[in-house]
C-alpha angles and dihedrals in degrees: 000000000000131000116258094215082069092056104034095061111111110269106014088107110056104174145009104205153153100268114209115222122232099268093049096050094048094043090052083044082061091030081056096048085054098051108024095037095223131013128236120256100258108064125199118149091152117116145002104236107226089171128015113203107005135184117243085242088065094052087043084059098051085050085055091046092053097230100115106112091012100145121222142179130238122204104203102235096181155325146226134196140198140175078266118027137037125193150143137227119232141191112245096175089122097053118094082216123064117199125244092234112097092226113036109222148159112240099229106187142319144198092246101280109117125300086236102069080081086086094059090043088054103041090061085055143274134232100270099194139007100075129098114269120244133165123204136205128230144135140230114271153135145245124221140151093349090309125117099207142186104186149030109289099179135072 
């Protein structure tokens, strides 16, 4: 086990999210390449963020909730691109943990600039229908000190 001092320091845990499995990030690569017609060069597609920054305290209360490691499925809903940023909307109605972030998305890719300017892609609309459906798999998470996790490490 870990020690909790490591982990409790601010910043050592960016994100609790909805973490995709493999099969889910590589299928919404290929997803991207269909709709998009080419993705962007940095490529994330990797998690929905349901909290960005949070204490340890908040990741503690999902373990007592029991929802670390829950898996859960995302319909993608939409998507909207730009010269600098690529992402899709999904459906998190499955999931016991709804995100901060007023549209849930996926970051898909970017030209470098921050993943977050997906939130300012996605506030002036997204493309609602016309695209093929797909649902990916992930489960609730969180990323610290280089780590993806589904569980308490420290005593």
């Amino acid at each position: 086990m870990d020690d909790r001092k490591k982990w409790a320091k601010k910043g050592k845990i960016q994100y609790i999210g909805i973490i995709l499995d493999k099969n889910s990030q590589n299928s919404l690569e290929q997803w991207s390449k269909m709709v998009f017609g080419k993705v962007l060069p940095k490529v994330y597609s990797h998690h929905v963020t349901l909290m960005f920054k949070p204490t340890i305290e908040d990741v503690e209360g999902l373990d007592t909730l029991g929802v670390l490691g829950k898996p859960v499925t995302l319909p993608i809903v939409g998507y909207s691109q730009s010269d600098d940023v690529q992402a899709v909307v999904v459906d998190v109605s499955k999931s016991p943990i709804r995100p901060t972030n007023e549209i849930p998305h996926i970051t898909v890719a970017t030209s470098g600039v921050a993943p977050s300017l997906s939130n300012d892609l996605l506030s002036k609309g997204y493309e609602k229908s016309g695209f093929y459906p797909m649902t990916l798999n992930g489960k609730i998470g969180f990323v610290g000190r280089g780590k993806e996790l589904f569980e308490i490490v420290w005593a």
